[in-house]
PyMOL Python script that loads the backbone (N, CA, C, O; Angstrom):
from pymol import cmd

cmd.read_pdbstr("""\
ATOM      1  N   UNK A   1      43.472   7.304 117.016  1.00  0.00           N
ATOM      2  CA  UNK A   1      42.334   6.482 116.652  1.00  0.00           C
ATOM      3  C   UNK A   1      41.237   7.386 116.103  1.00  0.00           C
ATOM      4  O   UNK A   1      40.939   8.396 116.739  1.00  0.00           O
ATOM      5  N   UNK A   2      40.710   7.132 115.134  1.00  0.00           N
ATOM      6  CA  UNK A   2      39.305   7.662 114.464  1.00  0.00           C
ATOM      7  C   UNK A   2      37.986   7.878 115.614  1.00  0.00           C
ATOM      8  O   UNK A   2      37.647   7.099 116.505  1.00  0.00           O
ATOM      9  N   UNK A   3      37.444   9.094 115.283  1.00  0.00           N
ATOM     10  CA  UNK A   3      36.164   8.576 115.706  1.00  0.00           C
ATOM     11  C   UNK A   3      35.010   7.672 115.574  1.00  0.00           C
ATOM     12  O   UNK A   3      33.907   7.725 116.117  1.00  0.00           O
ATOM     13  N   UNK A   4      35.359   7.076 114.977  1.00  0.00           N
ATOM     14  CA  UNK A   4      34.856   5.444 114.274  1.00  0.00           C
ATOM     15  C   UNK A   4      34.910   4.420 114.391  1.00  0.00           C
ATOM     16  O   UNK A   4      34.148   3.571 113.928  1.00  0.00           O
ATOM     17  N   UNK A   5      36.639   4.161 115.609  1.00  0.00           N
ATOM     18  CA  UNK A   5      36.514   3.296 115.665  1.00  0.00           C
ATOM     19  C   UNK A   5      36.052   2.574 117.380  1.00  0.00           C
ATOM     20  O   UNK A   5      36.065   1.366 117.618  1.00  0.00           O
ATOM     21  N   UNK A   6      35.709   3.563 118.303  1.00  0.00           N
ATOM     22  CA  UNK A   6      34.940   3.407 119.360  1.00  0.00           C
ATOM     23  C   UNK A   6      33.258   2.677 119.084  1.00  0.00           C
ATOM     24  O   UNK A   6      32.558   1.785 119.564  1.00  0.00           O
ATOM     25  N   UNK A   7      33.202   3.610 118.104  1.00  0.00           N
ATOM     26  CA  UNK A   7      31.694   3.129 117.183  1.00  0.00           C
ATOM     27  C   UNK A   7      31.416   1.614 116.742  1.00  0.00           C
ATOM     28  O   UNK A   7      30.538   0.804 117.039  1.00  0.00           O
ATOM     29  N   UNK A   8      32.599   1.577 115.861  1.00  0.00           N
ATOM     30  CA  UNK A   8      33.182   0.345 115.390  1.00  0.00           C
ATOM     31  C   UNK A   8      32.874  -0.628 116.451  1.00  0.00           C
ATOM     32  O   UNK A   8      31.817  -1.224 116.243  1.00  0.00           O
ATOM     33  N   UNK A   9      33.405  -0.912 117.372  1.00  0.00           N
ATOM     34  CA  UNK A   9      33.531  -1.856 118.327  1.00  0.00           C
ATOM     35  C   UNK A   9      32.244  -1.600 119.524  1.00  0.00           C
ATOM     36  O   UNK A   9      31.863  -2.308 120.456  1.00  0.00           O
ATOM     37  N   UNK A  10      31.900  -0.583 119.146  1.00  0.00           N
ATOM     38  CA  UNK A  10      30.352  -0.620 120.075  1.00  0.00           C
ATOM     39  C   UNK A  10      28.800  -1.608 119.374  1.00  0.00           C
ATOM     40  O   UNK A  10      27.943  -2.265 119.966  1.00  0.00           O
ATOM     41  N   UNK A  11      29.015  -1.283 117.816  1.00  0.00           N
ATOM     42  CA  UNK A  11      28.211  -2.077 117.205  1.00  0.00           C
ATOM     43  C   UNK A  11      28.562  -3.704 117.185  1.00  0.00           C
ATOM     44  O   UNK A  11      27.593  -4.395 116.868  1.00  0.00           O
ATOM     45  N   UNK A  12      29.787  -4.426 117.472  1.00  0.00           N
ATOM     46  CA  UNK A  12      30.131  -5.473 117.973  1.00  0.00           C
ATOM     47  C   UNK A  12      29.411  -6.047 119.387  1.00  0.00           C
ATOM     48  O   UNK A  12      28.932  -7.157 119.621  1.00  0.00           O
ATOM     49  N   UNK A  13      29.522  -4.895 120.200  1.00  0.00           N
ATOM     50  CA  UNK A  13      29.019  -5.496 121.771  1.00  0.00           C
ATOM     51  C   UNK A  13      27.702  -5.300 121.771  1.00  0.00           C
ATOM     52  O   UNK A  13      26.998  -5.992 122.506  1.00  0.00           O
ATOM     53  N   UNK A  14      27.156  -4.336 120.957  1.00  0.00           N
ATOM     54  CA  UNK A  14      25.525  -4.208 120.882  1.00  0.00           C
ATOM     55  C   UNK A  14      24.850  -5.840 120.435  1.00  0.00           C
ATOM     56  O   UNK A  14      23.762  -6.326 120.745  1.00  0.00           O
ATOM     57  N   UNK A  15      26.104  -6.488 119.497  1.00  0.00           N
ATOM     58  CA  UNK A  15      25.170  -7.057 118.989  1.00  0.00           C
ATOM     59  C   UNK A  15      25.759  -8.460 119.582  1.00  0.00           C
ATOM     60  O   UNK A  15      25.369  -9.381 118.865  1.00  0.00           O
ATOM     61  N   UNK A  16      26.605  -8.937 120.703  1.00  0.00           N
ATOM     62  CA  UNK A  16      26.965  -9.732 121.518  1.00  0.00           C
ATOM     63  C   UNK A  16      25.933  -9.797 122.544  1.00  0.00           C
ATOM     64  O   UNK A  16      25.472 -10.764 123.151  1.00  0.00           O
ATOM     65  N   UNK A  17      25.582  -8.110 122.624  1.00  0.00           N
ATOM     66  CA  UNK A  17      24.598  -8.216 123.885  1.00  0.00           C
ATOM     67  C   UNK A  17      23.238  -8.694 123.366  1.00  0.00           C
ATOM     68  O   UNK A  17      22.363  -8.330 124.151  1.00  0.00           O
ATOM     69  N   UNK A  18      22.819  -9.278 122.480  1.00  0.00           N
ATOM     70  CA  UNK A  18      21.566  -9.645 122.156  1.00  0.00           C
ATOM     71  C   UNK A  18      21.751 -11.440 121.517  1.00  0.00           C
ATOM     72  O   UNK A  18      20.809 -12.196 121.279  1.00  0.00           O
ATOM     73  N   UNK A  19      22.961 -11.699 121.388  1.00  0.00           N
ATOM     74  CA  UNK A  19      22.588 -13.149 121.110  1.00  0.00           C
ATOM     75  C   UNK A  19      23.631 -13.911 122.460  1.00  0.00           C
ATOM     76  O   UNK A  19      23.908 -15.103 122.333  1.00  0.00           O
ATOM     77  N   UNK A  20      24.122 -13.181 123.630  1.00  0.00           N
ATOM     78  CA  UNK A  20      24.662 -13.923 124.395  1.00  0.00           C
ATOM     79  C   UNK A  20      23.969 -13.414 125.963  1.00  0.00           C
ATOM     80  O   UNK A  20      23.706 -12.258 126.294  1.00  0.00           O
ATOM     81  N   UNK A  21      23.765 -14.791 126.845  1.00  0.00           N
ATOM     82  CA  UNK A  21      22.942 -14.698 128.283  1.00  0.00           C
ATOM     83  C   UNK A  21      23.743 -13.257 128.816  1.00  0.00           C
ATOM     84  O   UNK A  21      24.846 -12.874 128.424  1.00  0.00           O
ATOM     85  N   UNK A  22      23.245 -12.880 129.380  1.00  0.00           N
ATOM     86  CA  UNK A  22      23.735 -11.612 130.079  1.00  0.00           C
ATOM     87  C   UNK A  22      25.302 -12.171 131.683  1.00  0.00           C
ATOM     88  O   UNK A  22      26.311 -11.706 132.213  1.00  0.00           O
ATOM     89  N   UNK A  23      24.614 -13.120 131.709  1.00  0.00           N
ATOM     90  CA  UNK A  23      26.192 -13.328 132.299  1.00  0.00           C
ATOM     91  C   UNK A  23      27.278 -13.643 131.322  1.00  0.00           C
ATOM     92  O   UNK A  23      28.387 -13.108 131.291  1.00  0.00           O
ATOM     93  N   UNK A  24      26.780 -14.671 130.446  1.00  0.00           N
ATOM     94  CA  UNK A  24      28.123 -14.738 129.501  1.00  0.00           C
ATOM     95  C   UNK A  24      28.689 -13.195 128.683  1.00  0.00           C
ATOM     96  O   UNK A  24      29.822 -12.999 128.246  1.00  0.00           O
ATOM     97  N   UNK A  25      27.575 -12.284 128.653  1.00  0.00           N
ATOM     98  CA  UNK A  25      28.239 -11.104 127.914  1.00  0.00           C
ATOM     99  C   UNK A  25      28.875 -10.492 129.676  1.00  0.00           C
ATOM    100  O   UNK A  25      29.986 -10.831 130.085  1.00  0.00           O
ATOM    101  N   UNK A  26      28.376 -10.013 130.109  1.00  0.00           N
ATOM    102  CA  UNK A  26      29.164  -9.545 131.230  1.00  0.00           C
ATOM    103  C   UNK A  26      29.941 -10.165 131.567  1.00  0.00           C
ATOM    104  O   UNK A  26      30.748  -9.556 132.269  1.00  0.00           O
ATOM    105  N   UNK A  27      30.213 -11.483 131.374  1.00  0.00           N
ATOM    106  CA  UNK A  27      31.594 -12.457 131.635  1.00  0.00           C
ATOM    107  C   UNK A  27      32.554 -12.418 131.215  1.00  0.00           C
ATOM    108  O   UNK A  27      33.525 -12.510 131.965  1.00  0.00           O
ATOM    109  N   UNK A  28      32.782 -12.211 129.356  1.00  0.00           N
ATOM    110  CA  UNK A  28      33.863 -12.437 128.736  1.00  0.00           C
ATOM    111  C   UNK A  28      34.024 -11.194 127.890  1.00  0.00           C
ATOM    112  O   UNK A  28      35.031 -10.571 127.550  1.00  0.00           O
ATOM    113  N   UNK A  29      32.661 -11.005 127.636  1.00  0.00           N
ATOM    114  CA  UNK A  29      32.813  -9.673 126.149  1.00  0.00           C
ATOM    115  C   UNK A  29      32.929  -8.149 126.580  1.00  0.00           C
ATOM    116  O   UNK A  29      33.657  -7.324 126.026  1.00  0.00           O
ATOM    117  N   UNK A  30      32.042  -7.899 127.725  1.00  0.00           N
ATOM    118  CA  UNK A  30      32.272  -6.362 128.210  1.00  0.00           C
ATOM    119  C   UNK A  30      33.114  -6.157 128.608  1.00  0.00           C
ATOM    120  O   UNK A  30      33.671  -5.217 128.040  1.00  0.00           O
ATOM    121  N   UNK A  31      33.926  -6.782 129.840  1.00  0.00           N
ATOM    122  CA  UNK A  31      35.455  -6.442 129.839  1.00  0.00           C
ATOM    123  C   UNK A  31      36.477  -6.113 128.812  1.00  0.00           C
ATOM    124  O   UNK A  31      37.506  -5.581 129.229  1.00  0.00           O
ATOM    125  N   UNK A  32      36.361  -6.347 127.503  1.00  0.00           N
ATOM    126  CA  UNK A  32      37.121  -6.638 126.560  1.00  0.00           C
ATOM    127  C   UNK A  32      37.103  -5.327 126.523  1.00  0.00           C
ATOM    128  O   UNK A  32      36.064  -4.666 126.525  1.00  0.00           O
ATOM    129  N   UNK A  33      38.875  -4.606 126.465  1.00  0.00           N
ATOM    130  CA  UNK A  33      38.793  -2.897 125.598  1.00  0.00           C
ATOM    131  C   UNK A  33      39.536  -3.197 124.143  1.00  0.00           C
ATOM    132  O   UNK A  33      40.132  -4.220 123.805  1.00  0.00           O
ATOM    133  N   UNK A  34      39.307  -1.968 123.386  1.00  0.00           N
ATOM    134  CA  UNK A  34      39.596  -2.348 121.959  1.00  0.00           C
ATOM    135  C   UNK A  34      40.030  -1.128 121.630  1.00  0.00           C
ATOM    136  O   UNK A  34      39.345  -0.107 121.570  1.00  0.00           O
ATOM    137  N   UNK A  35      41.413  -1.264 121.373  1.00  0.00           N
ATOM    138  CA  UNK A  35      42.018  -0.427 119.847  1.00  0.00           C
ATOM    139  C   UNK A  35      41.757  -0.676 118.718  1.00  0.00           C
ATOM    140  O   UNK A  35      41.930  -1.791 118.226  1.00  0.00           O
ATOM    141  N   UNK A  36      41.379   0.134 118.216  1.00  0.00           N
ATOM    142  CA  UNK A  36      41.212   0.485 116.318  1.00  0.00           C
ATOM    143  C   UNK A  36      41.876   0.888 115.556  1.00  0.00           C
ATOM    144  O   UNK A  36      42.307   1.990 115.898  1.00  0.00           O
ATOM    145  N   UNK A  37      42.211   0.577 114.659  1.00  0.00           N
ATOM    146  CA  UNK A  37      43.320   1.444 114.143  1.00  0.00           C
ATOM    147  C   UNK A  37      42.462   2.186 113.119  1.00  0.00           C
ATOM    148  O   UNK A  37      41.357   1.660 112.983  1.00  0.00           O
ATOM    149  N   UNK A  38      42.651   3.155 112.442  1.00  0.00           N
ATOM    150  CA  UNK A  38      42.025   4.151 112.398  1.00  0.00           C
ATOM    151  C   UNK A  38      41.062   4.357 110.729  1.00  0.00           C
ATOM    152  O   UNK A  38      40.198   5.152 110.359  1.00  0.00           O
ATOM    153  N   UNK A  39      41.971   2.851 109.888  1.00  0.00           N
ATOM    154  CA  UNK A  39      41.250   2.599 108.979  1.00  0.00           C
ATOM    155  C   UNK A  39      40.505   1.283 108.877  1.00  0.00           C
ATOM    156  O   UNK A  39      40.196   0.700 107.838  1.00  0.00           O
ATOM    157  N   UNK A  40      40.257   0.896 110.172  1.00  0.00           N
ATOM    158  CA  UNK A  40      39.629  -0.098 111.176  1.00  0.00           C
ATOM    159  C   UNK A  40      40.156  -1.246 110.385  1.00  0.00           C
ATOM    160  O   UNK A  40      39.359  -2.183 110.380  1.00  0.00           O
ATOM    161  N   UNK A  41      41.235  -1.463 109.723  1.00  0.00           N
ATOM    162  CA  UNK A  41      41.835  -2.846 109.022  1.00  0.00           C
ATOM    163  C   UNK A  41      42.781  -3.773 110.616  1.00  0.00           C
ATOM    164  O   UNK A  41      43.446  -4.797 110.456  1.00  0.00           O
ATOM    165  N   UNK A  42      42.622  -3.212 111.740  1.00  0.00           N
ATOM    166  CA  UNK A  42      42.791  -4.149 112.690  1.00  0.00           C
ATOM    167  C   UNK A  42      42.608  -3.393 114.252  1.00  0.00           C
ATOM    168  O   UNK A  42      42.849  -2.325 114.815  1.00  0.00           O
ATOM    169  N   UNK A  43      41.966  -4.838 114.536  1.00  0.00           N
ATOM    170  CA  UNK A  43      41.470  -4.116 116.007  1.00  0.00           C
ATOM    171  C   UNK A  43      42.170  -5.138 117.322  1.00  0.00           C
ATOM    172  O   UNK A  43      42.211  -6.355 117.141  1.00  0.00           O
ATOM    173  N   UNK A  44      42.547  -4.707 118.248  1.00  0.00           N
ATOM    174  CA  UNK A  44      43.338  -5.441 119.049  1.00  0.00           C
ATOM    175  C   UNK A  44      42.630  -5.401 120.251  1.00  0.00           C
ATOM    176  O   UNK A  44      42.230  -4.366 120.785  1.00  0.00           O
ATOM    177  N   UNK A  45      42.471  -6.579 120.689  1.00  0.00           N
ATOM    178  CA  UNK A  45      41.407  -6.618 121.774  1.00  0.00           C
ATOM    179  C   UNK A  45      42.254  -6.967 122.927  1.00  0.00           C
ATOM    180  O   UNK A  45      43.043  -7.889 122.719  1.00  0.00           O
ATOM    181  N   UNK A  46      42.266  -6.336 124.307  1.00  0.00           N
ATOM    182  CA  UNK A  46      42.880  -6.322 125.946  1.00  0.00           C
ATOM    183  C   UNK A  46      41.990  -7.500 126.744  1.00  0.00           C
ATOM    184  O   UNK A  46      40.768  -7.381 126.835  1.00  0.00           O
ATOM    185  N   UNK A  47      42.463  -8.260 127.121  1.00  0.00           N
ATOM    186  CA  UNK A  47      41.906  -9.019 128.037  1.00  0.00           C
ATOM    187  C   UNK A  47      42.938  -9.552 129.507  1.00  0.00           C
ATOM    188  O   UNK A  47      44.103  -9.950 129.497  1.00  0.00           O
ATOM    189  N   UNK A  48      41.950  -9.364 130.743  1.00  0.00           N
ATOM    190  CA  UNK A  48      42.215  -8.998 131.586  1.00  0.00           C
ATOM    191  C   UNK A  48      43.446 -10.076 132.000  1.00  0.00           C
ATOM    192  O   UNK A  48      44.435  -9.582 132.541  1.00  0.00           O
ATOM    193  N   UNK A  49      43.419 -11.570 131.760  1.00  0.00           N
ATOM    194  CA  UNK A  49      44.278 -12.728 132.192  1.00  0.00           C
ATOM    195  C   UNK A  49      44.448 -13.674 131.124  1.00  0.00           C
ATOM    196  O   UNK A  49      43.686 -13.856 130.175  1.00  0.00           O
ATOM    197  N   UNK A  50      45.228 -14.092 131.309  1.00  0.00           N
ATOM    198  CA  UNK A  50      45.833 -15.608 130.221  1.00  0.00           C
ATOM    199  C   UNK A  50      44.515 -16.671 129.652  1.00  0.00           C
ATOM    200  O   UNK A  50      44.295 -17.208 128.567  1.00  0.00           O
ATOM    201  N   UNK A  51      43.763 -16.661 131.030  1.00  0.00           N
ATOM    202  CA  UNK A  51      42.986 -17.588 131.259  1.00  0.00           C
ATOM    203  C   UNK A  51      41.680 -17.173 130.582  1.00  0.00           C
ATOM    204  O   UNK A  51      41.217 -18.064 129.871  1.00  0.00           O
ATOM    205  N   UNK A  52      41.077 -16.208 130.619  1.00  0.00           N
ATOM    206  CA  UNK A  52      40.510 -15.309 129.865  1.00  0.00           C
ATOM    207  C   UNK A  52      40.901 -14.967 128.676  1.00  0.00           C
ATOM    208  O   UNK A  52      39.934 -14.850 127.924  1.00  0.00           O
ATOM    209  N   UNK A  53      41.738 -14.790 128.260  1.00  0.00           N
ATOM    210  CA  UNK A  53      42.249 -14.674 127.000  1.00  0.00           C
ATOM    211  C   UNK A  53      42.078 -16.222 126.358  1.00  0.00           C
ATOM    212  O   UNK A  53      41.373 -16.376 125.361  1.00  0.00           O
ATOM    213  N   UNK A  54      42.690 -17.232 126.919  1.00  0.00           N
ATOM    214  CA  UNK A  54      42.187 -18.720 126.080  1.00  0.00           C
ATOM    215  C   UNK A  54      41.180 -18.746 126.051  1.00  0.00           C
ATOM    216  O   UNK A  54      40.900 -19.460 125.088  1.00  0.00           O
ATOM    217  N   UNK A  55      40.184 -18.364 126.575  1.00  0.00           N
ATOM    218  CA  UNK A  55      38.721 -18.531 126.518  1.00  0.00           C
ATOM    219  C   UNK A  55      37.992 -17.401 125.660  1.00  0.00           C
ATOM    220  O   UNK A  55      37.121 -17.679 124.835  1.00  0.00           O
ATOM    221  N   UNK A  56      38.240 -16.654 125.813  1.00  0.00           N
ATOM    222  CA  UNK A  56      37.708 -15.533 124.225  1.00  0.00           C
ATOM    223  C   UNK A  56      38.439 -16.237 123.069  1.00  0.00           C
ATOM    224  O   UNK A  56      37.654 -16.621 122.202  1.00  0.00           O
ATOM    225  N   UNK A  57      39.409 -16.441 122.888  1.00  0.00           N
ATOM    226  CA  UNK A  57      40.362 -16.697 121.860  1.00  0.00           C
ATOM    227  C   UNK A  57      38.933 -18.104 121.106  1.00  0.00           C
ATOM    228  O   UNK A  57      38.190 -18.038 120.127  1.00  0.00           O
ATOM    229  N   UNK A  58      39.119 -19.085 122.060  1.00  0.00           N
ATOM    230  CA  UNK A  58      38.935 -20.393 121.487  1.00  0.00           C
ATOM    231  C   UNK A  58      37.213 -20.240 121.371  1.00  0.00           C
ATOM    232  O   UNK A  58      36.685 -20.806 120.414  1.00  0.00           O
ATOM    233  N   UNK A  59      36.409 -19.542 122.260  1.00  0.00           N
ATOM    234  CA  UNK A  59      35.466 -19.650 122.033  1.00  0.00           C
ATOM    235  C   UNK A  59      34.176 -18.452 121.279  1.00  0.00           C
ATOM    236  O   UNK A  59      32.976 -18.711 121.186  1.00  0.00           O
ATOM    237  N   UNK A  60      34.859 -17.139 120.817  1.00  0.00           N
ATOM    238  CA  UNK A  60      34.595 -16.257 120.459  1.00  0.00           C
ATOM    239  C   UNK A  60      35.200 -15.691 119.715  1.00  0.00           C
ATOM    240  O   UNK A  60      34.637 -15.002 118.864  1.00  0.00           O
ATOM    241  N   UNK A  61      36.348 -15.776 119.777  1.00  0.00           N
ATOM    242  CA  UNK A  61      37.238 -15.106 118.290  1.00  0.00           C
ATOM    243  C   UNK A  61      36.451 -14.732 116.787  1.00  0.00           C
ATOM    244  O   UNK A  61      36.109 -13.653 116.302  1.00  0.00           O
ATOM    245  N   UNK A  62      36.319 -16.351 116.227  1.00  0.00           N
ATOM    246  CA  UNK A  62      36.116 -16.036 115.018  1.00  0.00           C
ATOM    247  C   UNK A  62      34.945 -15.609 114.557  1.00  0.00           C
ATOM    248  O   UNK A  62      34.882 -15.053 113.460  1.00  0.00           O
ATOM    249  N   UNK A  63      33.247 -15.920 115.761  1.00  0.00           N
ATOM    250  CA  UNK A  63      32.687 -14.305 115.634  1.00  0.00           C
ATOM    251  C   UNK A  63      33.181 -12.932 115.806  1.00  0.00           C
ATOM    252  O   UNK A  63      32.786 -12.008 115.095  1.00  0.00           O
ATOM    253  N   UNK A  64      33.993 -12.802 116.690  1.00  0.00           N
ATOM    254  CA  UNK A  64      34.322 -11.619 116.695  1.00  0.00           C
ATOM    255  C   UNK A  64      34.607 -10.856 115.222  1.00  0.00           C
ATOM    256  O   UNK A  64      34.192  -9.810 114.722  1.00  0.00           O
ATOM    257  N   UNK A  65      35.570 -11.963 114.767  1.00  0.00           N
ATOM    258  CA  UNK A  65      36.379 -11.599 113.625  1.00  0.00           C
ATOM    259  C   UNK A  65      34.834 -11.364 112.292  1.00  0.00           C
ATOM    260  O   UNK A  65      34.575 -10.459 111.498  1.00  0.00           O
ATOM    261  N   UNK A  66      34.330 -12.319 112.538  1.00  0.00           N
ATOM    262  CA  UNK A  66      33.092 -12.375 111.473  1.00  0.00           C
ATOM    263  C   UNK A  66      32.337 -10.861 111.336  1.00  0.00           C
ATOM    264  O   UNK A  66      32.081 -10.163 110.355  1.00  0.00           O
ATOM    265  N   UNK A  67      32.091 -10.680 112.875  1.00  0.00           N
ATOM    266  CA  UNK A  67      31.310  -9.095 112.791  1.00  0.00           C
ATOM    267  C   UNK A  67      32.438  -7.902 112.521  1.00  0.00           C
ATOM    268  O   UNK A  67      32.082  -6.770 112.192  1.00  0.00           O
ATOM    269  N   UNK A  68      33.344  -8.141 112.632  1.00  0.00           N
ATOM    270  CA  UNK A  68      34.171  -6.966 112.971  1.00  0.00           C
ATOM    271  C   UNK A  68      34.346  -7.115 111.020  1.00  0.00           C
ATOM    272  O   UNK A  68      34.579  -5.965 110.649  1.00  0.00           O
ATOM    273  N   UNK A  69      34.329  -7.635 110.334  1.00  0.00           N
ATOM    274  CA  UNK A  69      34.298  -7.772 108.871  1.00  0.00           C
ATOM    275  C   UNK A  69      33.019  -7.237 108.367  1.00  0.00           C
ATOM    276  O   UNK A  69      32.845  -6.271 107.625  1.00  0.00           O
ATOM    277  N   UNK A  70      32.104  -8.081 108.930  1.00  0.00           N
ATOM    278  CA  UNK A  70      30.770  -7.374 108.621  1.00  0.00           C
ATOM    279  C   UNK A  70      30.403  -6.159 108.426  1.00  0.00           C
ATOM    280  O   UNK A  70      29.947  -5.766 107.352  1.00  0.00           O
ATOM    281  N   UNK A  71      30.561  -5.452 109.429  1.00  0.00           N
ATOM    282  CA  UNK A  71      30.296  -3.887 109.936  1.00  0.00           C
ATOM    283  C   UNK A  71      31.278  -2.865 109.211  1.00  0.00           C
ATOM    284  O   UNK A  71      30.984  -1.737 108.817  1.00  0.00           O
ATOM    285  N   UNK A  72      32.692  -3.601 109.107  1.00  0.00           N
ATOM    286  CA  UNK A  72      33.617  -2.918 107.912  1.00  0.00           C
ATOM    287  C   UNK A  72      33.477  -2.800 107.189  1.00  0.00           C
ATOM    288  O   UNK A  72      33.327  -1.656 106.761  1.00  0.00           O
ATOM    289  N   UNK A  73      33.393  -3.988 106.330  1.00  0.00           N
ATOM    290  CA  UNK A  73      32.993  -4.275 104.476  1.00  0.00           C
ATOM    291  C   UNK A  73      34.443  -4.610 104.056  1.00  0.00           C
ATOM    292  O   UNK A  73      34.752  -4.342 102.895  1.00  0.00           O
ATOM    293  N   UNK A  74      35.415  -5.197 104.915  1.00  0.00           N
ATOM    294  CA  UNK A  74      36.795  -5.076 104.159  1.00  0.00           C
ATOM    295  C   UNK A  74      37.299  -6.221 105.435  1.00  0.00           C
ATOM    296  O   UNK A  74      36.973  -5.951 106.591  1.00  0.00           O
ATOM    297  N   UNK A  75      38.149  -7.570 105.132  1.00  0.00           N
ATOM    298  CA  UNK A  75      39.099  -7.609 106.281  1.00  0.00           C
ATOM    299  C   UNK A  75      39.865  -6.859 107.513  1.00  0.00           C
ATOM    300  O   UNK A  75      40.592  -5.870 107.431  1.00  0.00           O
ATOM    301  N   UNK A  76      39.448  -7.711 108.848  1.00  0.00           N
ATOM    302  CA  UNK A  76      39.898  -6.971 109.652  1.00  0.00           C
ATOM    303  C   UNK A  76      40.703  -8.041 110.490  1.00  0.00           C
ATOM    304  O   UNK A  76      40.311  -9.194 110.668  1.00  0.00           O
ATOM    305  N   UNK A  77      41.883  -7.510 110.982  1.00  0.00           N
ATOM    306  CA  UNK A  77      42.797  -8.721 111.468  1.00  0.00           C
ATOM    307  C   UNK A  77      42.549  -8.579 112.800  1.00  0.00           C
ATOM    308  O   UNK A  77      43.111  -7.570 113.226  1.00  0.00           O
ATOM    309  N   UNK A  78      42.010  -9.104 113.538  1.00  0.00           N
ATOM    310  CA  UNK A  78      41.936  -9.656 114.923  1.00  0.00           C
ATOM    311  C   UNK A  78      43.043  -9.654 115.694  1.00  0.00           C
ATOM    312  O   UNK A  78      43.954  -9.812 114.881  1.00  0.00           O
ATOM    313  N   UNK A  79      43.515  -9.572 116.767  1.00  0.00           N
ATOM    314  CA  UNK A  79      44.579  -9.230 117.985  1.00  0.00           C
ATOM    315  C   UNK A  79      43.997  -9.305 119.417  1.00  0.00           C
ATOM    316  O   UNK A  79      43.327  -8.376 119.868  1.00  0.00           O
ATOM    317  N   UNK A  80      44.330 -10.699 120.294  1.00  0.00           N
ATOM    318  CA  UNK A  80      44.113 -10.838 120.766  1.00  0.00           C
ATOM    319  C   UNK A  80      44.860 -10.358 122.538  1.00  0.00           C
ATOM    320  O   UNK A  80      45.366 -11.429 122.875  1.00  0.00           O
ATOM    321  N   UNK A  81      45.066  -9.586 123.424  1.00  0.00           N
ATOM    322  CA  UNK A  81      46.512  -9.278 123.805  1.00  0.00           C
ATOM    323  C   UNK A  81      45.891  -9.807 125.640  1.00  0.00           C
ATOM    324  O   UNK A  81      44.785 -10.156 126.056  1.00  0.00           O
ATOM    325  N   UNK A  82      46.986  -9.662 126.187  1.00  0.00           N
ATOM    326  CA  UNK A  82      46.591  -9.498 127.450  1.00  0.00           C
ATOM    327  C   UNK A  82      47.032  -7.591 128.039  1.00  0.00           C
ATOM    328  O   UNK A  82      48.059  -6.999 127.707  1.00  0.00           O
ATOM    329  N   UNK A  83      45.952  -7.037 128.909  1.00  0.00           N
ATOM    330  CA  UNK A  83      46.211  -5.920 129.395  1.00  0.00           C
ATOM    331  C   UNK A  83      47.502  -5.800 129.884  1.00  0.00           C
ATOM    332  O   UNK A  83      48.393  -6.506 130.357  1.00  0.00           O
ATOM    333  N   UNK A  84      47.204  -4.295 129.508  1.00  0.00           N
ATOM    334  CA  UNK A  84      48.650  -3.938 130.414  1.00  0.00           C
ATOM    335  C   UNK A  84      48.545  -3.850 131.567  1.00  0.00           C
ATOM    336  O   UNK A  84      47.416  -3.485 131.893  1.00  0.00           O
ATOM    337  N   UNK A  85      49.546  -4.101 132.782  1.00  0.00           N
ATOM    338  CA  UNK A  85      49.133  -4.281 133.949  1.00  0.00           C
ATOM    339  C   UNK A  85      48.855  -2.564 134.954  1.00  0.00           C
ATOM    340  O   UNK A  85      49.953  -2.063 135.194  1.00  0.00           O
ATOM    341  N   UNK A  86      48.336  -2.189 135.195  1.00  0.00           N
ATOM    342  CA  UNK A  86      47.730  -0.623 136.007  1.00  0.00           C
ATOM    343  C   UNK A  86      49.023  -0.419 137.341  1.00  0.00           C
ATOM    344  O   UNK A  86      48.749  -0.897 138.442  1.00  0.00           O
ATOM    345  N   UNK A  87      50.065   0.128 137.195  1.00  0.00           N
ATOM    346  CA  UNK A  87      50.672   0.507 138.021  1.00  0.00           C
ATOM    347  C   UNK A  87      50.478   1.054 139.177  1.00  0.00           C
ATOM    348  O   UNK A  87      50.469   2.250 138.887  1.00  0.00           O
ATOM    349  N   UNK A  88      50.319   0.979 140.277  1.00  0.00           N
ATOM    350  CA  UNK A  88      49.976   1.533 141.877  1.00  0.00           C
ATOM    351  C   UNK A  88      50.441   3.068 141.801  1.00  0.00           C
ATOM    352  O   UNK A  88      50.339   3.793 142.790  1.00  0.00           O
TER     353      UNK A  88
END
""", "prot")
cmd.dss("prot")
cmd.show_as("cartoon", "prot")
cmd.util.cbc("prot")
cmd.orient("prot")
């Protein structure tokens, strides 16, 4: 991954954290981790459960997708996944 694209996806939550209540960003969006791929043409976002995942999906996605274009200047394909599970 680029050094860009941590960046990338930090200017996303910077700017979640200013138009969403602070529980809803600590609810759905800060948990979220993000791979970049390195010519930031797609970013794949981890979310913790199914249930959580329908709920970013249906109710945040296509901002997501909107800023994550924005901040690029180029299409970026969205990926929505569930985490991998942390082995004991």
């Amino acid at each position: 991954m680029s050094s860009s694209g941590p960046l990338f996806w930090q200017r996303c939550l910077d700017t979640f954290r200013q138009e969403l209540t602070p529980q809803q960003f600590n609810t759905w969006i800060k948990p979220l981790t993000a791979r970049v791929s390195d010519d930031l043409s797609k970013v794949t976002l981890f979310v913790a459960n199914r249930f959580k995942l329908d709920w970013v999906r249906t109710q945040y996605s296509s901002r997501i997708s909107n800023m994550l274009e924005k901040f690029s200047g180029q299409p970026v394909a969205l990926e929505l996944a569930l985490a991998p599970k942390e082995t004991p």
